[in-house]
PDBQT receptor file of N, H, CA, C and O in Angstrom, charges set to zero:
ATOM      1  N   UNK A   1       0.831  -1.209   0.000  1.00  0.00    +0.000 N 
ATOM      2  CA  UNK A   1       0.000   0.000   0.000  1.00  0.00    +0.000 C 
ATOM      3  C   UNK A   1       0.869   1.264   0.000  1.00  0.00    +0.000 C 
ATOM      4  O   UNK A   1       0.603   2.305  -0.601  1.00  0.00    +0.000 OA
ATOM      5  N   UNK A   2       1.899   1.034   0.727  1.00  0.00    +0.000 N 
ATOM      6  H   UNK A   2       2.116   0.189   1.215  1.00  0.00    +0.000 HD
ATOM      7  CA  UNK A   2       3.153   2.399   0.952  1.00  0.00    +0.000 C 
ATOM      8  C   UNK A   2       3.290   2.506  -0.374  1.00  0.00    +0.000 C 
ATOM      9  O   UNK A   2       2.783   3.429  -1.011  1.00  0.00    +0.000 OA
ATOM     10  N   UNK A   3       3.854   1.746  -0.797  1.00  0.00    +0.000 N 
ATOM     11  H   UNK A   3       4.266   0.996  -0.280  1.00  0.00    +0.000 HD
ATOM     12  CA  UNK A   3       4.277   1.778  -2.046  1.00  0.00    +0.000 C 
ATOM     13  C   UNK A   3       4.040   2.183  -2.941  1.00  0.00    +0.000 C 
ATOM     14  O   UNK A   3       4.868   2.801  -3.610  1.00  0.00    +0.000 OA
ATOM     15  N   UNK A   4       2.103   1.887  -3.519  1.00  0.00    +0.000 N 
ATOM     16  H   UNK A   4       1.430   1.386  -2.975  1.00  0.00    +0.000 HD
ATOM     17  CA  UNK A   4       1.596   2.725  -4.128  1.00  0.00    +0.000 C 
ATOM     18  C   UNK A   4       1.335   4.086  -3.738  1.00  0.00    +0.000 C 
ATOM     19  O   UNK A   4       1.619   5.030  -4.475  1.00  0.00    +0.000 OA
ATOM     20  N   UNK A   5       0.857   4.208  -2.719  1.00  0.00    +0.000 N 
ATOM     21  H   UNK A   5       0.626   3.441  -2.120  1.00  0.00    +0.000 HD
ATOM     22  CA  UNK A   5       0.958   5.630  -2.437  1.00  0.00    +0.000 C 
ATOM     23  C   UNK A   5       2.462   6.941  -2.981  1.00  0.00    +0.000 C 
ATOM     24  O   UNK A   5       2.306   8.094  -3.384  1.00  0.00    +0.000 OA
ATOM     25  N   UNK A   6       3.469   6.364  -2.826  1.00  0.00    +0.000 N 
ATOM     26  H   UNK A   6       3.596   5.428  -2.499  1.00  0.00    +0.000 HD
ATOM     27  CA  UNK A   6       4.589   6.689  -3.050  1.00  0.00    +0.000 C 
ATOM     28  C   UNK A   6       4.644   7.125  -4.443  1.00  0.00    +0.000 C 
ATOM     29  O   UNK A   6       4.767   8.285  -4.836  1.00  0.00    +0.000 OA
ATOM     30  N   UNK A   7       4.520   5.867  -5.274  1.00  0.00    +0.000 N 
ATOM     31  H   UNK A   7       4.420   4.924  -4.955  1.00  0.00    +0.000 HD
ATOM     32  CA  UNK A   7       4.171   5.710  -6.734  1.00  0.00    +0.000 C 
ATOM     33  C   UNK A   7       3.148   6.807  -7.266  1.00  0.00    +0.000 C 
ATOM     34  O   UNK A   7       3.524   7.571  -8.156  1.00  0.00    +0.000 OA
ATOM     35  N   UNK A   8       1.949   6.897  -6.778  1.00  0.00    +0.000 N 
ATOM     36  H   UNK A   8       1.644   6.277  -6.056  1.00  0.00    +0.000 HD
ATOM     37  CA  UNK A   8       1.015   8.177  -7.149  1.00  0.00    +0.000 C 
ATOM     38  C   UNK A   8       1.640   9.701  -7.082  1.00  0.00    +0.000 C 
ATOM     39  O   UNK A   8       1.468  10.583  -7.923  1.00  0.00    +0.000 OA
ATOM     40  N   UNK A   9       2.593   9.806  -5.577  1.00  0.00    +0.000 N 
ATOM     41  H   UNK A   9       2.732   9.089  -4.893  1.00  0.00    +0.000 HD
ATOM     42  CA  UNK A   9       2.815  10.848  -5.154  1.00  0.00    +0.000 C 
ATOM     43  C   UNK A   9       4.245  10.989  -6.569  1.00  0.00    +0.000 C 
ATOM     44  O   UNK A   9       4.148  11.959  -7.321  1.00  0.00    +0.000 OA
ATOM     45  N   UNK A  10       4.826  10.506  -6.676  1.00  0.00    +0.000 N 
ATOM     46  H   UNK A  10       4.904   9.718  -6.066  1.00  0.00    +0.000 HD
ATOM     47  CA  UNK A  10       5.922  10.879  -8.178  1.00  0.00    +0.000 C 
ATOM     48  C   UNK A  10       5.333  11.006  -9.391  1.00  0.00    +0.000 C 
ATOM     49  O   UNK A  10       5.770  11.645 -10.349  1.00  0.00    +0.000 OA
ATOM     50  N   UNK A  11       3.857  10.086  -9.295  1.00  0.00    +0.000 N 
ATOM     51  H   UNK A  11       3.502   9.567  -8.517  1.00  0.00    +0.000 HD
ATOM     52  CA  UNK A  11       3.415  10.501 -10.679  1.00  0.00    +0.000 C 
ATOM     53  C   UNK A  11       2.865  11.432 -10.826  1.00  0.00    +0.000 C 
ATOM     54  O   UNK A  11       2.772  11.882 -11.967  1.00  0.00    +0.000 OA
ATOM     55  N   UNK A  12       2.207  12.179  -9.605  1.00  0.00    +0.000 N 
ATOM     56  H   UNK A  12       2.283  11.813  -8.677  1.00  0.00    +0.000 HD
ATOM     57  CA  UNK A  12       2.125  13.318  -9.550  1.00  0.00    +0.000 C 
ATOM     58  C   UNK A  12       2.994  14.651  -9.857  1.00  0.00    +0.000 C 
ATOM     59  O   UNK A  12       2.720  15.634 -10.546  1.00  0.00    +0.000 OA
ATOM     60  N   UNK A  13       3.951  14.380  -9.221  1.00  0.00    +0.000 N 
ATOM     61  H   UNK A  13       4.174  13.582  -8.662  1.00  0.00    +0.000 HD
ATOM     62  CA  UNK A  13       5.096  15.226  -9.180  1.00  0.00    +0.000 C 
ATOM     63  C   UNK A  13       5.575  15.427 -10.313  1.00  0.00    +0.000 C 
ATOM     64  O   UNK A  13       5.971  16.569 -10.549  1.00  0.00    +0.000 OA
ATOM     65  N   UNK A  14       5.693  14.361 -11.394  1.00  0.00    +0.000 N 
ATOM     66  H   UNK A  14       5.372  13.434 -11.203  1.00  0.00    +0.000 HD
ATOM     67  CA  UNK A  14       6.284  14.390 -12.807  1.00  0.00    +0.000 C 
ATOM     68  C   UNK A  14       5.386  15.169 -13.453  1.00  0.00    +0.000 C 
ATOM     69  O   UNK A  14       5.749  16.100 -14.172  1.00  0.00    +0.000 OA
ATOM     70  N   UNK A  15       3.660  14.740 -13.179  1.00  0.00    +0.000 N 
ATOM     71  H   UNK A  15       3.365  13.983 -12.595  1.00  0.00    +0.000 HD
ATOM     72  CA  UNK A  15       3.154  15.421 -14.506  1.00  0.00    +0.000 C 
ATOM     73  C   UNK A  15       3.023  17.047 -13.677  1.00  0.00    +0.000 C 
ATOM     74  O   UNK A  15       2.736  17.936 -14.480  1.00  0.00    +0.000 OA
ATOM     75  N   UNK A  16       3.141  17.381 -12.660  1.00  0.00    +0.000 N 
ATOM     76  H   UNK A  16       3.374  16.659 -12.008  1.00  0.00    +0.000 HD
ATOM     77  CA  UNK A  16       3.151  18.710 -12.411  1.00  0.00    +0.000 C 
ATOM     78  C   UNK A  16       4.082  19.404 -13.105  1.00  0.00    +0.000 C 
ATOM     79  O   UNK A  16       3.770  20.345 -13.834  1.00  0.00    +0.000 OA
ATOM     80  N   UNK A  17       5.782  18.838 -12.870  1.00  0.00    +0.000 N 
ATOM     81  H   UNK A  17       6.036  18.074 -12.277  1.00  0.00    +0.000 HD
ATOM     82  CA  UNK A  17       6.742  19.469 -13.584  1.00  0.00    +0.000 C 
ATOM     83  C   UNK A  17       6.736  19.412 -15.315  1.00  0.00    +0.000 C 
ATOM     84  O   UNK A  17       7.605  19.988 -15.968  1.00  0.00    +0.000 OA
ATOM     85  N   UNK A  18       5.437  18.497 -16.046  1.00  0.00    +0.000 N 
ATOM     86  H   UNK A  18       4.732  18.029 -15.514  1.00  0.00    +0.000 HD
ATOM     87  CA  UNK A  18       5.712  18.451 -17.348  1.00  0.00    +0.000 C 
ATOM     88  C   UNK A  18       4.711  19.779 -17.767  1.00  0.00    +0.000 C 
ATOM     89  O   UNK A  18       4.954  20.599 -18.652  1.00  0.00    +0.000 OA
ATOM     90  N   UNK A  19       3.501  19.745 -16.858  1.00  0.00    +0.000 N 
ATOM     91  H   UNK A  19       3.303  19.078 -16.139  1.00  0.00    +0.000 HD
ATOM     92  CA  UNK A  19       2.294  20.330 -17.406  1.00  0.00    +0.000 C 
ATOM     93  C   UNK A  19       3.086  22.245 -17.188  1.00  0.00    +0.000 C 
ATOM     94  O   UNK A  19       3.005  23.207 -17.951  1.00  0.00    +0.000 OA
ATOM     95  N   UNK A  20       3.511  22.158 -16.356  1.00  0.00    +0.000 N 
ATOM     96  H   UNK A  20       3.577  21.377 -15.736  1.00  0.00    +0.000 HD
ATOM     97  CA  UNK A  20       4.296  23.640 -15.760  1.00  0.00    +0.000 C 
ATOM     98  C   UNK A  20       5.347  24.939 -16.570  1.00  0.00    +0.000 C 
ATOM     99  O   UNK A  20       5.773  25.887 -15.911  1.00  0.00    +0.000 OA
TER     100      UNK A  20
């Protein structure tokens, strides 16, 4: 479960820095 959570939180992070 950590794990995914983790996983969401970078995929987040990536498309923030692409969309930006």
């Amino acid at each position: 479960m950590l794990v995914l959570v983790y996983s969401m939180n970078c995929y987040t992070f990536t498309y923030n820095m692409i969309t930006m």
